[in-house]
C-alpha positions as CSV (number, residue, x, y, z in Angstrom):
1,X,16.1,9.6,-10.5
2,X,15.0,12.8,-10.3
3,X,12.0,14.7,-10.6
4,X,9.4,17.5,-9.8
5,X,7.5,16.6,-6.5
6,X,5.3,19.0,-5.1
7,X,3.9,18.7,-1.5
8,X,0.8,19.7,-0.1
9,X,0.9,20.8,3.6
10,X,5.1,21.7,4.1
11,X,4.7,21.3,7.9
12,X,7.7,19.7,10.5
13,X,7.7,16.4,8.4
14,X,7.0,17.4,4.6
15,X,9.5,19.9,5.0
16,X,12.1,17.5,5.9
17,X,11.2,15.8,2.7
18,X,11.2,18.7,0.6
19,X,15.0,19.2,2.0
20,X,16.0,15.5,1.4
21,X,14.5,15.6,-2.0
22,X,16.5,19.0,-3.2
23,X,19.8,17.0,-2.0
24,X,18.8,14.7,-4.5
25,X,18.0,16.9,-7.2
26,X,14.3,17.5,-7.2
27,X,12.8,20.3,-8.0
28,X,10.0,20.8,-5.5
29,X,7.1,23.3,-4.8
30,X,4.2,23.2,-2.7
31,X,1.9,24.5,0.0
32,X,1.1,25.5,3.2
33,X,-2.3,27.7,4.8
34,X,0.0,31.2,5.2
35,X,2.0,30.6,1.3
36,X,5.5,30.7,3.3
37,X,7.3,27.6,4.3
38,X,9.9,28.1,6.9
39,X,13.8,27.3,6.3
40,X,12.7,27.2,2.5
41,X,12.3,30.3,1.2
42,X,14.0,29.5,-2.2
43,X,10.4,27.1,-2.6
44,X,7.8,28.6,-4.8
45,X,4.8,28.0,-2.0
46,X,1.3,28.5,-2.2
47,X,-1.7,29.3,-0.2
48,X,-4.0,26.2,0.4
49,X,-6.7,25.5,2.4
50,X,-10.5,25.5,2.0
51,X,-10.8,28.6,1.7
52,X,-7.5,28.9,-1.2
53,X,-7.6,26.2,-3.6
54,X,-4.7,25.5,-5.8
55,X,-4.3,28.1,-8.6
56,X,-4.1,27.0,-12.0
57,X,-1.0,25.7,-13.3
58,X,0.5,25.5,-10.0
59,X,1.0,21.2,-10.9
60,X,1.8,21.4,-14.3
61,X,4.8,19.2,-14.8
62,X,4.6,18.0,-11.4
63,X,5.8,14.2,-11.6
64,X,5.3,13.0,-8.6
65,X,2.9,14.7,-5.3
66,X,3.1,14.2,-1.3
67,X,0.3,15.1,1.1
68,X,0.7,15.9,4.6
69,X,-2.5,17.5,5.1
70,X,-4.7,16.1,7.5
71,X,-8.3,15.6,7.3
72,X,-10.7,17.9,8.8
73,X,-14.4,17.2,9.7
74,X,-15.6,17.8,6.2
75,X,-13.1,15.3,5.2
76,X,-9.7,15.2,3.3
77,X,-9.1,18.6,2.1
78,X,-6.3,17.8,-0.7
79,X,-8.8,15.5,-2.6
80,X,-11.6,17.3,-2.6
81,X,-10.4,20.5,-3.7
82,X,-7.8,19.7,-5.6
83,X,-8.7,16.1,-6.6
84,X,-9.9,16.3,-10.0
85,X,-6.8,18.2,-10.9
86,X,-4.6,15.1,-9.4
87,X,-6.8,13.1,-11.7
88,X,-5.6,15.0,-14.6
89,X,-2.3,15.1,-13.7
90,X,-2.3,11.1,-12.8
91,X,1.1,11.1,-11.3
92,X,3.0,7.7,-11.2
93,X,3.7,8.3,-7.4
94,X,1.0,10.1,-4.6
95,X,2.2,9.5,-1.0
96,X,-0.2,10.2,1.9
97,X,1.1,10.7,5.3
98,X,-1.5,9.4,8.0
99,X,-0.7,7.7,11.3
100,X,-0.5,5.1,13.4
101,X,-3.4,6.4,15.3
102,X,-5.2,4.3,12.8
103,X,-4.7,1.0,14.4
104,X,-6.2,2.7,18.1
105,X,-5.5,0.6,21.6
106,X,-4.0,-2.8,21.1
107,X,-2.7,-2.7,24.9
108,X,0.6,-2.9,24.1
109,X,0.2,-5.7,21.4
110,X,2.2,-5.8,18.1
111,X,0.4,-4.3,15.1
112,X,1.3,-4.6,11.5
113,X,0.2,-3.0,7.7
114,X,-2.5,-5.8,7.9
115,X,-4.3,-5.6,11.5
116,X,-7.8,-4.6,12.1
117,X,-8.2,-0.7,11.7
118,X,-10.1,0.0,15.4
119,X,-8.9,4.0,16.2
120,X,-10.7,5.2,19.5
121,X,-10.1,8.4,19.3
122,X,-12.2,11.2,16.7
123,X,-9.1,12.2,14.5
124,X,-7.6,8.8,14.4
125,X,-11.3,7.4,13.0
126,X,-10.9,10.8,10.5
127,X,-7.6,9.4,9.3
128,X,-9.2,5.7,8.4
129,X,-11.6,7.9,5.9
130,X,-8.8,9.8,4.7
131,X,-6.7,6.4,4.3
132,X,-9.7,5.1,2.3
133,X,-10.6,8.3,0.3
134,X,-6.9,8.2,-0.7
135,X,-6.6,4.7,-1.5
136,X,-9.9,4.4,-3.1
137,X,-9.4,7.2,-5.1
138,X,-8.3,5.9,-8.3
139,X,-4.3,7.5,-8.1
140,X,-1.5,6.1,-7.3
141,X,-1.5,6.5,-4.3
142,X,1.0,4.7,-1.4
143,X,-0.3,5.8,2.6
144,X,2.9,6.0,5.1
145,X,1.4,5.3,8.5
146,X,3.6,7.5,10.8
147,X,4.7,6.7,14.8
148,X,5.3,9.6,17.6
149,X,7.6,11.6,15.2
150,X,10.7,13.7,16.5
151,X,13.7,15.6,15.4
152,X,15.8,18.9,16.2
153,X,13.5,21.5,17.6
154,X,11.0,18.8,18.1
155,X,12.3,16.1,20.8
156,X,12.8,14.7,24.4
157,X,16.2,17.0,24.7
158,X,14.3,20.5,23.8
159,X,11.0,19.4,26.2
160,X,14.2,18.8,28.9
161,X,16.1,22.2,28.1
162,X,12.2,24.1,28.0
163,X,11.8,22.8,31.8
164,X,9.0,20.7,30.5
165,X,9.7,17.0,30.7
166,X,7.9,15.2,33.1
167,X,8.4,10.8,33.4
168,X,5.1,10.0,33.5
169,X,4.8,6.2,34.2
170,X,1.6,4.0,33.2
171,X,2.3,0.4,33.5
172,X,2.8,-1.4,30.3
173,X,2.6,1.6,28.4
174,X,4.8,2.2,25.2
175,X,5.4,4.5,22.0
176,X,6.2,3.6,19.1
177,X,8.6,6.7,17.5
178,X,10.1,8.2,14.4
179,X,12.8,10.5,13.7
180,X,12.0,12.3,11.0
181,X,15.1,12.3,9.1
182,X,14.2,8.5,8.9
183,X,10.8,9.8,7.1
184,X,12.0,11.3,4.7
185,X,14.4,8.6,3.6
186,X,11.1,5.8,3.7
187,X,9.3,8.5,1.3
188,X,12.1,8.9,-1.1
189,X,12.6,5.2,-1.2
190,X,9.5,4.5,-1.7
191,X,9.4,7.5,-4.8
192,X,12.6,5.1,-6.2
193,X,10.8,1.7,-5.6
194,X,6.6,3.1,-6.3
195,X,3.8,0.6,-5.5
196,X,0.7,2.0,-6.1
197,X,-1.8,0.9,-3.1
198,X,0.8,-0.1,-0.6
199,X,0.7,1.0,3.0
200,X,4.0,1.1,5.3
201,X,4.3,1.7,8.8
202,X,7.0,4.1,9.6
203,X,8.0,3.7,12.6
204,X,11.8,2.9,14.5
205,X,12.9,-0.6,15.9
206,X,12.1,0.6,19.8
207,X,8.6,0.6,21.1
208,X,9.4,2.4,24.7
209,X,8.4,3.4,27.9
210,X,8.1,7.6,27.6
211,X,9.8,8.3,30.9
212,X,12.7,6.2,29.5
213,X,13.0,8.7,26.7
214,X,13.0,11.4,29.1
215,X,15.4,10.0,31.4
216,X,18.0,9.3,28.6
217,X,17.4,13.0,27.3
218,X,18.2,14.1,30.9
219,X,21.4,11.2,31.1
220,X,22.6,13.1,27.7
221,X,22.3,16.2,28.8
222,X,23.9,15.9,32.2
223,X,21.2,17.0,34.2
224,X,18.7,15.2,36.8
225,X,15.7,13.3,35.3
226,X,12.7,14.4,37.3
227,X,10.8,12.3,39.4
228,X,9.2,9.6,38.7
229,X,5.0,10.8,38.3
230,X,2.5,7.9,38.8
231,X,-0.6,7.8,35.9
232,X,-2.8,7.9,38.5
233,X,-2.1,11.3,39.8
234,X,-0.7,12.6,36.3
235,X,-3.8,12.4,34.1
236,X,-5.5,14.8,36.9
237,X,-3.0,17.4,35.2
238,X,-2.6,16.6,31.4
239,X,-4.4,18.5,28.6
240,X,-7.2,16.3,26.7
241,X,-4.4,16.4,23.7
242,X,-1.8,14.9,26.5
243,X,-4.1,12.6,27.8
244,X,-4.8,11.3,24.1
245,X,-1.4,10.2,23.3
246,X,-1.6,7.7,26.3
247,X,-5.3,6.1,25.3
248,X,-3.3,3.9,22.6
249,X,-0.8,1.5,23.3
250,X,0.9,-0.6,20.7
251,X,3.7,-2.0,19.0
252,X,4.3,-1.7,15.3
253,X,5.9,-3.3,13.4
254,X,8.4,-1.7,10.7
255,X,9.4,-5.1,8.3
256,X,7.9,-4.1,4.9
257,X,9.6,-0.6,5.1
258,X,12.9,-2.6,5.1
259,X,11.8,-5.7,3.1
260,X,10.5,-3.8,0.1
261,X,12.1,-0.7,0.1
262,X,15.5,-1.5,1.8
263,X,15.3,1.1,4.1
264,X,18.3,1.0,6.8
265,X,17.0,2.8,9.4
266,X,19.4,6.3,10.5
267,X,17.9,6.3,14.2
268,X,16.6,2.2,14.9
269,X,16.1,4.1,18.9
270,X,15.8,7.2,20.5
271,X,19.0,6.7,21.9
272,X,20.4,6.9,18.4
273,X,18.1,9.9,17.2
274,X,18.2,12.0,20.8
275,X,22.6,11.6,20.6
276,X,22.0,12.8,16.7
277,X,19.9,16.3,18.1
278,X,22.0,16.8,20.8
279,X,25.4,17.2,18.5
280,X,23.5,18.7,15.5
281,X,23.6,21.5,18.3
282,X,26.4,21.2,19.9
283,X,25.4,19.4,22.7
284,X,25.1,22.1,25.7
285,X,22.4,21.0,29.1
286,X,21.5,24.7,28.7
């Protein structure tokens, strides 16, 4: 199978997609604010944002349309400036990628597509209305709920080689993570196997401790891991955008993505993704 997708937003994730998909076949197009998507320059690639909505024609024999766009304080952008042409268009498949920021603070509970939506924190509550804009929108539409997401340029081993990477331990916290070669595979599978409405988690089989991930980056690497910093004393020195990541903790669950779309996970750990970065690059500490 095989068709035209075009994706609004080609940022880290989506663009990962748009590569996976053109292995396969696709033709794909899309969008991002500047109208130039790095590493794929062949793309056509159009400005978008509110202040650039979608020229006309740009979806015309578009079968199939991804949005990694978040929502802003107005709202989702995607739907309402390009929404009634989506409606035109009526696609058989529409993915939105949202997060599982949705779910907010469970305390390290397990989480699943059907718990309570409860986000603390402003963006995550801006995702629930996106979610529901999305799903209540009349399209076929099918939300991915994405964990912590890494890959190659984006990961425990580059924050390590940057001189970054602190082990920052709260007790009982954990991350659920993705690599995000592993979300592009979920999307396309899902694009194979479309169920308009669904909602998957996309997330890997190991909900960790963050100084672990750090210390294994450091074990792979060959280099020291740094000391061990209690929460305590750390939050005094974190960003508000830092401090944010650790105000939920959770464990989600990643079943249906396997159940119903058969989706063998590339990376089921860090351990699996981090090795995977590290000799896409040839593996040098430095």
């Amino acid at each position: 199978m095989a068709g035209r997708l075009f994706i609004f937003g080609l940022g880290f994730s989506a663009r990962v997609v748009a590569r996976a998909a053109l292995a396969k076949g696709w033709q794909v197009a899309g969008t991002t604010r500047s109208g130039q998507a790095q590493g794929l320059d062949d793309l056509t690639v159009h400005p978008f944002d509110r202040d650039h909505p979608l020229p006309a024609g740009a979806l015309d024999g578009v079968t199939h349309v991804l949005s990694s766009v978040p929502p802003d304080a107005d709202g989702d952008p995607v739907l309402a400036l390009a929404g009634d042409q989506l409606r035109q268009l009526d696609p058989p498949w529409i993915g939105y990628l949202s997060t599982t920021g949705v779910y907010g603070d469970r305390d390290g509970a397990w989480v699943d597509e059907t718990s309570e939506l409860v986000p603390d924190l402003d963006r995550s509550r801006r995702r629930v209305a996106a979610e529901r804009a999305w799903l209540g929108s009349g399209l076929a539409v099918h939300v991915f709920r994405l964990a912590g997401i890494y890959g190659p340029g984006r990961s425990a081993i580059d924050t390590v080689r940057q001189g970054k990477a602190r082990r920052i331990v709260k007790p009982g916290q954990v991350f659920s993570r993705i690599h995000v070669d592993d979300i592009a595979q979920v999307v396309l599978a899902s694009m194979r196997r479309p169920q308009p409405g669904r909602v998957y988690n996309v997330c890997d089989d190991d909900c960790a401790p963050p100084q672990d991930v750090i210390a294994h980056a450091c074990a792979l690497l060959g280099v020291d891991a740094p000391a061990e910093m209690d929460w305590e004393q750390a939050k005094e020195t974190l960003s508000p955008m830092a401090l944010s990541f650790y105000a939920d903790n959770k464990r989600v669950r990643n079943d249906r993505i396997k159940d119903e779309l058969g989706v063998v996970l590339r990376y089921p750990s860090y351990r699996e993704g981090l090795a995977a970065i590290l000799a896409q690059d040839g593996g040098s500490g430095s």
